[in-house]
C-alpha positions as semicolon CSV with decimal commas, in nm:
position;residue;x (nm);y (nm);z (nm)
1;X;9,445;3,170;12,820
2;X;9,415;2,901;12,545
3;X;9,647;2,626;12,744
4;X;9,811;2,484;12,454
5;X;9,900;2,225;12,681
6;X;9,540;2,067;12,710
7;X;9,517;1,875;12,391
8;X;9,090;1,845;12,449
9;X;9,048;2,270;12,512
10;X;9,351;2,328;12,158
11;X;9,142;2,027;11,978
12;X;8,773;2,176;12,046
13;X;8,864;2,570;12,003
14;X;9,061;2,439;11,690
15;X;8,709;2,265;11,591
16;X;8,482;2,575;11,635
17;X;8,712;2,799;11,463
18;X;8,695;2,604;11,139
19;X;8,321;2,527;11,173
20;X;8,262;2,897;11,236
21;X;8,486;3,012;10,891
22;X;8,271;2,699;10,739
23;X;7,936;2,841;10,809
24;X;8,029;3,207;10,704
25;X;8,134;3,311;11,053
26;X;8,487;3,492;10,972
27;X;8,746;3,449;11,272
28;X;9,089;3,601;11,215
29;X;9,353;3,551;11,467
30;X;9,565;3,884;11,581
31;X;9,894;3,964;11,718
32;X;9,780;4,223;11,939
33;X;9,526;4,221;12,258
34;X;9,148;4,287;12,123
35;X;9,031;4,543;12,230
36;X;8,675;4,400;12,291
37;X;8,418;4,281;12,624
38;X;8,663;3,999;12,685
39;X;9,024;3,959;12,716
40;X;9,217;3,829;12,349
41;X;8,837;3,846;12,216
42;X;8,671;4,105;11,965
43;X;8,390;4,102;11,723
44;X;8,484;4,373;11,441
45;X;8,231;4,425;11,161
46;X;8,094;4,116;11,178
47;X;8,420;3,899;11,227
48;X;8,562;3,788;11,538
49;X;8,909;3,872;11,618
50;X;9,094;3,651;11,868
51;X;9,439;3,617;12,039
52;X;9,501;3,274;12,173
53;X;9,743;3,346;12,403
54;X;9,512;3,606;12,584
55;X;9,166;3,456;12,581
56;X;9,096;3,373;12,934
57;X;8,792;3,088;12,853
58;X;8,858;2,989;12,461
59;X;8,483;2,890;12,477
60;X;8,405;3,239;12,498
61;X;8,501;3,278;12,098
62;X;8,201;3,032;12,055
63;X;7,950;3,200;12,243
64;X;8,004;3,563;12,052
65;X;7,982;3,368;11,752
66;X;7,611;3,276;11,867
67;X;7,593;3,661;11,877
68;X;7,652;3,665;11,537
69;X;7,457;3,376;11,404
70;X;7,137;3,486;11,580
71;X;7,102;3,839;11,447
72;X;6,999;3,919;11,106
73;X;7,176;3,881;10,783
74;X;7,179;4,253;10,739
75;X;7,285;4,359;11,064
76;X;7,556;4,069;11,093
77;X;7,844;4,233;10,889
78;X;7,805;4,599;11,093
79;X;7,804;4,402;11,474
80;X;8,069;4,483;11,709
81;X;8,074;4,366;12,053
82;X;7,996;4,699;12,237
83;X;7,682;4,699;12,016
84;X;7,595;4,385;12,173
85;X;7,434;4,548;12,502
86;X;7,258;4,792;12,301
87;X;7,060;4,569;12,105
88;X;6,674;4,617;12,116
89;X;6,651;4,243;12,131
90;X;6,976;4,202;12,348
91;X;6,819;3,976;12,627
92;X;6,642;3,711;12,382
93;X;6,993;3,779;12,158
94;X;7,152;3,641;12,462
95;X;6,941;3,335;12,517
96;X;6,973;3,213;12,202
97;X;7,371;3,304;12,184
98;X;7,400;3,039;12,466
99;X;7,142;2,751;12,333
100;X;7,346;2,845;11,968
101;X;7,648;2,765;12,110
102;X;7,566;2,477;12,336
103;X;7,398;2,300;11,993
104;X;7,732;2,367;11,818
105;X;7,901;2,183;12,101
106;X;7,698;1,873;12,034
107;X;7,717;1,896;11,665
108;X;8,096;1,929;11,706
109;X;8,157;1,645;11,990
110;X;8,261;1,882;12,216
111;X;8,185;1,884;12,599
112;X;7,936;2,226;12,649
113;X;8,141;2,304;12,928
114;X;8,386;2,434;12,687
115;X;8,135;2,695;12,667
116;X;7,927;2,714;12,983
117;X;8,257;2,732;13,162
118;X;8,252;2,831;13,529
119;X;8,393;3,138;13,500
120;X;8,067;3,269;13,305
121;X;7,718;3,296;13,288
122;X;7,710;3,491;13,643
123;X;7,726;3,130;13,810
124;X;7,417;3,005;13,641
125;X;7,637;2,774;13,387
126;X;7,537;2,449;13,591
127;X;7,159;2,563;13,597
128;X;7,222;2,591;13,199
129;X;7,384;2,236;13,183
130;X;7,134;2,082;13,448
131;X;6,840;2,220;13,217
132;X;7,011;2,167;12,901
133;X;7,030;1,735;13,005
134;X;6,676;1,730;13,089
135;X;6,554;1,847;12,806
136;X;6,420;2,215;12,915
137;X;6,679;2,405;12,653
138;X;6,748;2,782;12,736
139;X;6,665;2,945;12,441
140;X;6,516;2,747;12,233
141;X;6,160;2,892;12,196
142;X;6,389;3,233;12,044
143;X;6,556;3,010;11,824
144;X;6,278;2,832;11,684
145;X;6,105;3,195;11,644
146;X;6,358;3,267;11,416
147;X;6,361;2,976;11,251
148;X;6,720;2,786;11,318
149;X;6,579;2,488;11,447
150;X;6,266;2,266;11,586
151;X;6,113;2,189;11,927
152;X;5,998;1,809;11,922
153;X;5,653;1,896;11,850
154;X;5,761;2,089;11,507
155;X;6,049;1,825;11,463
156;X;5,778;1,540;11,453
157;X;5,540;1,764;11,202
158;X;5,879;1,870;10,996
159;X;6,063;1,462;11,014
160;X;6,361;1,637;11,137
161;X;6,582;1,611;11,455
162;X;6,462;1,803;11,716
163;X;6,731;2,069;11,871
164;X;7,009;2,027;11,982
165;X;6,968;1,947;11,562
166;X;6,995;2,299;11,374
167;X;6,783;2,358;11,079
168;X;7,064;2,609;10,952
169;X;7,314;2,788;11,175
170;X;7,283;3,139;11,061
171;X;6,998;3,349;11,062
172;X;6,879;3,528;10,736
């Protein structure tokens, strides 16, 4: 559950909830219990629905956002999470849901442990972290497919930031 208590976890979910509704990423908070893949945490037609009190890992809302952001323009508005899992492209979906977020997290200040908590990723959050500070991102060849951002090679040809630095955050 969102501890309300821990100033850093209220201060960054409050920061990716208003970056998400700022890059077109609707979240509306609910009353009752979502009824979605994770506990007080739904995606509904494209939005994400979320119940502070019951999300387990707040981080969590980030990281279905990715879902979101990485799938098409057309698609994004009819998405709901048990759709997820049935995606043709539901494995690379997933890669680049996690470098997504984690580039969020360092456009936002926020630790990416708020999203590659322990309590996910099957145990392979510290792999993700340990690969993420060395420079091998997860997910970034998808995401540079797709066009959201730049490996240093394209960065350099492009004068841009390399990723973590997104190119835009939703996908058209």
């Amino acid at each position: 559950m969102l501890n309300h208590n821990n100033n850093t976890e209220q201060v960054a979910f409050d920061k990716c909830i208003v970056f998400l509704n700022w890059i077109g990423i609707v979240t509306t908070q609910i009353e009752d219990d979502p009824q979605g893949l994770l506990p007080g945490l739904s995606i509904h037609r494209g939005t994400i629905l979320f119940n502070p009190s019951r999300l387990e890992n707040p981080g969590d809302t980030l990281h279905e956002a990715g879902h979101l952001a990485v799938i098409s323009a057309t698609d994004r508005p009819l998405l709901n999470d048990a759709d997820i899992s049935k995606r043709k492209d539901r494995e690379a979906e997933e890669m680049m849901a996690i470098a997504w977020s984690y580039a969020v997290c360092i456009y936002l200040g926020i630790d990416p442990r708020f999203v590659l908590h322990k309590n996910g990723y099957k145990g392979g959050e510290s792999y993700i972290i340990d690969q993420c500070d060395t420079g091998e991102y997860f997910g970034l060849p998808m995401l540079r497919s797709v066009g959201l951002t730049a490996d240093e090679k394209t960065a350099v040809r492009l004068n841009i930031p390399p990723f973590p630095h997104m190119i835009k955050w939703l996908r058209d």
